[in-house]
C-alpha positions in Angstrom: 93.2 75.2 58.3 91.5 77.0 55.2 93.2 80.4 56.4 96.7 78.9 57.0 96.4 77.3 53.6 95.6 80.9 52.4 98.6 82.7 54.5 100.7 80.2 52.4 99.1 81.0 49.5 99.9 84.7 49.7 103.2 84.2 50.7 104.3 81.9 48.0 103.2 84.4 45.5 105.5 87.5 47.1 108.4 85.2 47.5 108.1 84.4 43.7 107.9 88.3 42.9 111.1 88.9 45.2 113.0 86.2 43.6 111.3 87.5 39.7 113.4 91.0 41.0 116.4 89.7 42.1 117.0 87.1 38.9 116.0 90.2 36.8 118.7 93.0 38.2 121.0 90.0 38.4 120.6 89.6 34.6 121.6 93.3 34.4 124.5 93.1 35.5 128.0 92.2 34.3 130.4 89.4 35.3 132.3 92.7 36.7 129.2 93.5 39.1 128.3 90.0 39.6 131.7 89.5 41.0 131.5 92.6 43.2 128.2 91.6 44.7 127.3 92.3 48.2 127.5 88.7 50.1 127.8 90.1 53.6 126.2 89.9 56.8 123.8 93.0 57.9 123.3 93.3 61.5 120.8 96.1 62.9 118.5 97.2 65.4 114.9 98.7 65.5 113.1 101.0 67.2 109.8 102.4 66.2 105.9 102.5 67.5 103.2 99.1 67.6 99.8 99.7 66.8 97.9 96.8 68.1 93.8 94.8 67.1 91.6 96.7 69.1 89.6 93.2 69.0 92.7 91.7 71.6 92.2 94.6 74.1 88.6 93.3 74.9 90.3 90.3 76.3 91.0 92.6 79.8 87.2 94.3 79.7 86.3 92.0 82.8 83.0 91.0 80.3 81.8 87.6 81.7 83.0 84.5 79.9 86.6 86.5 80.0 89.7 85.0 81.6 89.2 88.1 83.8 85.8 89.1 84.3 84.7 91.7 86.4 82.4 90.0 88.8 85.4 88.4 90.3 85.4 91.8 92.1 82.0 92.5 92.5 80.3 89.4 93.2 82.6 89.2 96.9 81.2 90.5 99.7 84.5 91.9 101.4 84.9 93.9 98.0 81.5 95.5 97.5 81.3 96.5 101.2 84.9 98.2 100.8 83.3 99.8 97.3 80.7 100.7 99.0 82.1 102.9 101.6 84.4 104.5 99.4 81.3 105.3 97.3 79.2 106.2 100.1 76.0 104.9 98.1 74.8 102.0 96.6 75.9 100.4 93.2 75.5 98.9 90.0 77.2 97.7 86.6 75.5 100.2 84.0 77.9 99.6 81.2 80.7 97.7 80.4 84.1 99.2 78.9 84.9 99.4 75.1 88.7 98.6 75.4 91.3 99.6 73.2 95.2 99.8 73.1 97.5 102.7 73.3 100.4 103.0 70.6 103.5 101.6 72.5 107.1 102.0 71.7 108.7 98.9 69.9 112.5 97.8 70.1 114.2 95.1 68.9 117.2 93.1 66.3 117.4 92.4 63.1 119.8 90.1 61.3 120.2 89.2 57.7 122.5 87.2 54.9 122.8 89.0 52.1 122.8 86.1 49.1 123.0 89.0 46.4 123.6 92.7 46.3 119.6 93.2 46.3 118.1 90.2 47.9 118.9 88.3 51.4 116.7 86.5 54.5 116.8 87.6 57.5 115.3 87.1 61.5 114.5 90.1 63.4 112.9 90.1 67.1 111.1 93.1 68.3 109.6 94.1 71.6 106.2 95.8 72.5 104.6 96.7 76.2 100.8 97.5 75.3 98.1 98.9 77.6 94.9 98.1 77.0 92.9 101.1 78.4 88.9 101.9 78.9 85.9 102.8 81.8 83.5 101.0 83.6 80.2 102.7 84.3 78.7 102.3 87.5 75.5 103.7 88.5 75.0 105.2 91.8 72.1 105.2 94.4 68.7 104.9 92.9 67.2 106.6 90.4 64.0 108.7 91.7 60.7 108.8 89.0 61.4 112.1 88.9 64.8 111.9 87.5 65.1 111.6 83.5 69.0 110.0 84.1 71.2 107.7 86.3 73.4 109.3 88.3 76.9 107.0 87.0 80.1 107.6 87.4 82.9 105.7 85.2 86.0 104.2 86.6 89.5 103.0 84.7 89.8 99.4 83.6 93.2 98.4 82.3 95.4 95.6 81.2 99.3 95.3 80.3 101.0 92.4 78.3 104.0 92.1 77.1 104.4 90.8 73.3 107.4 89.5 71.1 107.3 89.1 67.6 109.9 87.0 65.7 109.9 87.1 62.4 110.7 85.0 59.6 111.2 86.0 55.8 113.4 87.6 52.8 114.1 90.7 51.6 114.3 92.4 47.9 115.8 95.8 46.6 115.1 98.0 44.1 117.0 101.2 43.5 115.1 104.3 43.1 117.8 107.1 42.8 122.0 107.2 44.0 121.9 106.0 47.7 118.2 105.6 47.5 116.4 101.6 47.3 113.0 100.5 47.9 112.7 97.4 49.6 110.1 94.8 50.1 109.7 92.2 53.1 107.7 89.3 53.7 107.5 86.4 55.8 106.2 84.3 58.7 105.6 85.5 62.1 105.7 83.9 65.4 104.7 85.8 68.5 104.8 85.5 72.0 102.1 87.0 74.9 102.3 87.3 78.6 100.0 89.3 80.5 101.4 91.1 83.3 98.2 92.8 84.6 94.5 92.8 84.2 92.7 95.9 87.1 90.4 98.3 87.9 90.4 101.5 89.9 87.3 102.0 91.7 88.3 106.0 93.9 91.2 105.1 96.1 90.8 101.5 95.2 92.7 99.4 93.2 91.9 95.6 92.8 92.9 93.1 90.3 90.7 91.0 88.5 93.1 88.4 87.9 91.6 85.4 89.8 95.0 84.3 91.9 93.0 82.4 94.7 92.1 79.5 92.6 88.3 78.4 94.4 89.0 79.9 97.5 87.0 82.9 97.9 88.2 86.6 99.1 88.1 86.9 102.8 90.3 89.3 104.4 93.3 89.5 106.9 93.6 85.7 106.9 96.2 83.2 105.0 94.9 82.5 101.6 97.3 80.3 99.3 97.9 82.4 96.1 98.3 81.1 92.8 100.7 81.7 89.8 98.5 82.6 86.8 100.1 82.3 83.1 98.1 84.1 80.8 98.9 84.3 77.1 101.0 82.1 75.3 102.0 82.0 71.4 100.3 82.7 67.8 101.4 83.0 64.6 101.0 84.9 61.2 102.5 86.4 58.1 103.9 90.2 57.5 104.4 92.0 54.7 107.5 95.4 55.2 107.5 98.0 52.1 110.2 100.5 53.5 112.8 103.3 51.9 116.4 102.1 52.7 119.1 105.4 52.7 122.2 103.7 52.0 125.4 105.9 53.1 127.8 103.4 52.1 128.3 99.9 51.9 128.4 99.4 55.6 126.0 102.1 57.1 122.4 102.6 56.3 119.2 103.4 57.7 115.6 101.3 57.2 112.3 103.2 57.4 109.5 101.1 57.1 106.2 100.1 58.1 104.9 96.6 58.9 101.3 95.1 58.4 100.8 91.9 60.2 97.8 89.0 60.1 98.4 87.2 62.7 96.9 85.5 65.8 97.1 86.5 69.2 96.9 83.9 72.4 94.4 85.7 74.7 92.0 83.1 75.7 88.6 83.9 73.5 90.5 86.3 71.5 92.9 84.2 69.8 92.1 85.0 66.7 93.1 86.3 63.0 93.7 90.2 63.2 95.9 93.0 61.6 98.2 94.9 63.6 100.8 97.4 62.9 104.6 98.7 63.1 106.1 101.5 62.0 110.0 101.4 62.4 113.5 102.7 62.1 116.2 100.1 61.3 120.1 101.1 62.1 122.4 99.1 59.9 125.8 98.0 60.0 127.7 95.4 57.9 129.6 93.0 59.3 132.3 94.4 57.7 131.9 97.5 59.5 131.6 95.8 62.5 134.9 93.7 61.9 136.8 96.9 61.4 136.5 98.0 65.1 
């Protein structure tokens, strides 16, 4: 609760500083530019790259006390003897993966009410596929006195989920040169997981390590009754945007910005606190613009 408390804390104070901006350019201003002020709605869309917690990626490493573990595989007879004579030689778990996610492309909307020329709210959804990625080492046969090292071999491990972010905040302006603002973002954050994958390749084999048989154990060519598993679910956070906004007119303009987020992640054991990453180009168009065709 402490940490929430804090998140609310932080936010609080940059939502002060936004508003501190706004009511001083506002000041600046005449009734001339007051009555000119921008009012309109901003529609746009985002693409960019996600960077995701390295920590959350440990959640498909198949360690035991995961969702997934490893020895869902191993620990069946029917899969060990098919290992084994794709391997041609006995085996063992030497060491266990170090699991990390590749940068994924991100997509997504972004809406906002523009209460002043240089300050608005806004909602904006954004899309992410990640892969968690890393190798299992086996070793293989026995290892003779002679022999100063294992003979190991290390095989693919891999998950894939698929993560929305909503997000939740308001938006301030400053401008740096004709055409040219910086702009500031912060807000809340409300995301939602689903894992789509959790396997390892062992050779020519491929097995899942999502348990889908419940307490029924593996036994081939007969009916088993499969399962549907829902893994994931949602967390929340805060974000905080600085970005460089190239304003062509007063319709069209184009966001580059970059995204920290604290936020938690629900992978069962991992559904913790972490920072994460986006960096992103935003398309804009008023709804002006948008009325005019």
């Amino acid at each position: 609760m402490t940490l929430i408390k804090r998140l609310f804390f932080h936010l609080s104070i940059w939502l002060f500083l936004l508003a501190s901006i706004t009511i001083a350019l506002a000041q600046e201003n005449n009734e001339e530019d007051i009555k000119h002020q921008n009012r309109a709605w901003s529609f746009g869309i985002n693409v960019g790259a996600g960077f995701a917690n390295k920590y959350h990626a440990n959640f498909y490493s198949g360690e035991e006390g995961n969702q997934n573990e490893i020895s869902y595989i191993f620990s069946n007879k029917y899969y060990r003897d098919e290992i084994y004579q794709v391997l041609n030689d006995s085996f063992e778990i030497y060491s266990m993966p170090i699991m990390r996610y590749k940068p994924t492309f991100c997509v997504g909307m972004y809406i906002k009410k523009n209460f002043t020329t240089n300050f608005g709210a806004f909602i904006q959804f954004n899309f992410s596929r990640f892969t968690s990625e890393g190798f299992l080492t086996l070793k293989l046969g026995a290892t003779p006195p002679s022999q100063a090292y294992p003979n190991t071999k290390d095989y693919p491990i891999w998950g894939k989920e698929d993560r929305i972010n909503i997000d939740i905040g308001a938006s301030g302006e400053i401008p740096f040169a004709e055409k040219i603002y910086g702009f500031l973002e912060v807000g809340f954050n409300l995301n939602n997981t689903k894992v789509r994958e959790n396997k390892i390749a062992i050779e020519t084999l491929e097995y899942s390590i999502v348990n889908v048989y419940g307490d029924q154990p593996y036994i081939p060519n007969t009916q088993l009754q499969e399962y549907p598993v829902r893994q994931g679910g949602i967390g929340l956070g805060a974000f905080l945007s600085p970005g460089i906004k190239f304003r062509f007119n007063e319709n069209i303009a184009i966001d580059l910005l970059g995204s920290i987020y604290w936020a938690k992640i629900n992978l069962m054991h991992y559904n913790t606190f972490r920072l994460h990453y986006n960096v992103m180009l935003r398309f804009l168009f008023s709804s002006e613009f948008i009325k005019s065709y």
